[in-house]
C-alpha positions in Angstrom: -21.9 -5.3 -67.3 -24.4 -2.4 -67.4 -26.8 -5.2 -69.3 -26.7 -7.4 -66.1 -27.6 -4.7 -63.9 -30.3 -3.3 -66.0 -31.6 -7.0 -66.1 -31.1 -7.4 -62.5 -32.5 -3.8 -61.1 -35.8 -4.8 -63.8 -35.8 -8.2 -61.8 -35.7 -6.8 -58.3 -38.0 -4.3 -59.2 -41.1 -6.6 -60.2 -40.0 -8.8 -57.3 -40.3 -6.1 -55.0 -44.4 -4.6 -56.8 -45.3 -8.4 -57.1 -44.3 -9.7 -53.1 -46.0 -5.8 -52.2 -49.2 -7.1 -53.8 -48.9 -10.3 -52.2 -49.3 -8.9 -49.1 -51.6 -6.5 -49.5 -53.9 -9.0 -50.6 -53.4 -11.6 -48.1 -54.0 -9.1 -45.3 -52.1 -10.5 -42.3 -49.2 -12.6 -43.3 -46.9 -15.0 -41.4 -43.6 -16.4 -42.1 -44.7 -19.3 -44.2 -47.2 -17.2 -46.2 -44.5 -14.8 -46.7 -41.8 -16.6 -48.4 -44.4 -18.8 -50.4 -45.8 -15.5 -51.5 -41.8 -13.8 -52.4 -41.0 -17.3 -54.0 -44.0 -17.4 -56.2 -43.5 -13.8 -56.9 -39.8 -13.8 -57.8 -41.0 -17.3 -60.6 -43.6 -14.4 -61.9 -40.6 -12.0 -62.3 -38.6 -13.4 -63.8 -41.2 -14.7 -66.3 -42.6 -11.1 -66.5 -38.5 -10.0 -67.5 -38.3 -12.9 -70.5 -41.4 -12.1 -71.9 -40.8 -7.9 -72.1 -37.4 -9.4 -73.4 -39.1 -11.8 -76.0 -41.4 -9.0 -77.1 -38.9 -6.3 -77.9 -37.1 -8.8 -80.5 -39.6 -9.0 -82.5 
């Protein structure tokens, strides 16, 4: 149980810098612009989370 939420607090938390940076560099952001840039961001996260998990197997 405490693995899932460790996964899932790691998960939220690169959402949460990579949307942030989204925005920032966009500069004014609309609706649209805004859940292209938390969807692409939340694909990146989760990406980032398999490949911190891939390199502490080795």
């Amino acid at each position: 149980m405490a693995r899932r939420l460790t996964a899932g607090a790691e998960l939220l938390g690169w959402w949460a810098v990579l949307t942030g940076l989204w925005i920032v560099l966009i500069g004014p952001v609309d609706t649209l612009e805004w859940a292209v840039g938390a969807g692409a961001a939340l694909l990146c996260a989760a990406a980032a989370c398999g490949a911190r998990r891939a390199a502490g197997r080795r």
